[in-house]
N, C-alpha and C positions, 0 to 999 in steps of 0.2 A: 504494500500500500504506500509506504514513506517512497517504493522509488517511481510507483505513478505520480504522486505530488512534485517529487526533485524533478523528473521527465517535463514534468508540464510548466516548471517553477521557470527550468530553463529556457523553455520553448518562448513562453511571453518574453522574459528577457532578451532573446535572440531577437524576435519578434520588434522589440520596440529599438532597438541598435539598428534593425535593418532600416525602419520607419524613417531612422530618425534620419540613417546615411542618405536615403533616397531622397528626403526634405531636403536636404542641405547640396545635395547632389556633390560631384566631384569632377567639375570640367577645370577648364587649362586658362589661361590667357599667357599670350608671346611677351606683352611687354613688361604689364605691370598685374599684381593682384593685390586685394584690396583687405585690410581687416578694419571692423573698429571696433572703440571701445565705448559706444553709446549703451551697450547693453539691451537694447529693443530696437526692434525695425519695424515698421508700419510697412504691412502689405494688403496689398487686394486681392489676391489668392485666396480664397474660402479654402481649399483644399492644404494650402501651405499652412495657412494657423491653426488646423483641426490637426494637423501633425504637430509639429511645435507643440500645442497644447496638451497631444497627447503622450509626448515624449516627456515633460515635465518641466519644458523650457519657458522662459519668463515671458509674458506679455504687450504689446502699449499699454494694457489697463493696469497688469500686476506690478510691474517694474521687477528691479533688481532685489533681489533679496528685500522685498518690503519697503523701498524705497519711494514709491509711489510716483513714479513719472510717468510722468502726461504727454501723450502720443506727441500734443501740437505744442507743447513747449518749449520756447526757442529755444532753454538751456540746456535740454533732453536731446540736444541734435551733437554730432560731433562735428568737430571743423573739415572742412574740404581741403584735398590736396593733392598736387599730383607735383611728378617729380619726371627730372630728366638727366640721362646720362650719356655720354659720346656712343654712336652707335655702329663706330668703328672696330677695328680691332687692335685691341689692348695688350701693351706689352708687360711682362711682370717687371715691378719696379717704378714704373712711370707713374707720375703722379695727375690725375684727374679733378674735373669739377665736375662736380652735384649740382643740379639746381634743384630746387621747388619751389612753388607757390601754392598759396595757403589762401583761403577765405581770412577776412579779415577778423576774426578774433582769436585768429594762431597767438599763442603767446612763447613758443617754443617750438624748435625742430631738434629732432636727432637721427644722426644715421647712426646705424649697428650690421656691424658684416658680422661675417659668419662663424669669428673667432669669437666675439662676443664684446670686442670695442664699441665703443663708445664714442662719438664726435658731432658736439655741438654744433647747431647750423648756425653761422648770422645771417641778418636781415638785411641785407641790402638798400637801401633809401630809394636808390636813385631810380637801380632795376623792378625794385619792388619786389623783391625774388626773394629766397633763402639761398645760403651760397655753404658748401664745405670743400675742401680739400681732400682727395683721400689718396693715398697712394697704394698700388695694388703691392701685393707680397710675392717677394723673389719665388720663395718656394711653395709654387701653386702647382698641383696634380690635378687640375680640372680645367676645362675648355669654357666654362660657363660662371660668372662672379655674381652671388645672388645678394644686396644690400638694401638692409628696413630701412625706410627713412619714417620717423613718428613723429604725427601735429599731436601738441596737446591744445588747449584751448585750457582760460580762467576756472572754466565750472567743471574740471578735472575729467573732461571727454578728449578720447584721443582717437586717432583713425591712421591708420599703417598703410603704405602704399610699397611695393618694391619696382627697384630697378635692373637690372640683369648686365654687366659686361663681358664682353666678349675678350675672350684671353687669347692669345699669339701663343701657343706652342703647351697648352696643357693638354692635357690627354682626356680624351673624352672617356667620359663616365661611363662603367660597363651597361649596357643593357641587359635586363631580367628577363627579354621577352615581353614583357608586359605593352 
């Protein structure tokens, strides 16, 4: 009897992981993809929020952990941002520029590669841009440099965007077949 309940204990569980992957899907983009940290997304999918909902993930009505944010409130939105890198190809060593721009209540940028640094953006005046320096690393085994750049915004919402460089002589990543 206890392994018909475990049987079936697991099933739902598997059951709501697959739900939840399928909601969330798992496609690609070439240049940039996108995370944030608004915490809720307002969608028109009937079919999207009856997942979500049933996965156990937060709402526009619920918010975050109890937090009570309000679909249409302007402070519940994360800042906008997109970013831009050389879309040549990149020698290891050579040192490049970032750009982004940011809707106007960015109050900080950061890029973070993939070692796990850290480098403040500044703000450009004139450009109206964000601007950093990054220099790629000598001993790179990869063909492909993937770099977060993160807006925060005052009311502690932030949204991640990446950028990709193309490396001169690393070795491309094995395929799984996949």
């Amino acid at each position: 009897m206890k392994s018909i309940a475990r049987t079936k204990k697991v099933a739902v569980i598997t059951a709501t992981a697959v739900v939840a992957f399928l909601a969330l899907g798992c496609g690609q983009q070439k240049q940039a993809a996108v995370e944030t940290g608004a915490g809720t997304v307002a969608t028109t999918d009937q079919t999207t929020q009856t997942m979500v909902a049933s996965a156990g993930m937060p709402t526009p009505e619920t918010g975050l952990g109890g937090e009570g944010l309000r679909a249409d409130a302007v402070d519940s939105l994360p800042p906008d941002v997109t970013a831009f890198a050389p879309d040549t190809l990149i020698v290891p060593g050579a040192v490049v520029e970032i750009t982004a721009q940011g809707s106007t209540d960015v109050t900080s940028m950061t890029l973070t590669d993939p070692i796990g640094h850290k480098y403040p953006m500044l703000y450009d005046t004139e450009a109206k841009a964000w601007r950093v320096h990054y220099r790629v690393p000598l001993r790179t085994h990869i063909d492909r440099l993937g770099l977060s750049i993160t807006a925060a915004n005052g009311t502690n919402r932030w949204k991640r965007v990446w950028v990709f460089l193309d490396i001169a002589g690393g070795v491309p990543a094995e395929s799984d077949g996949c």
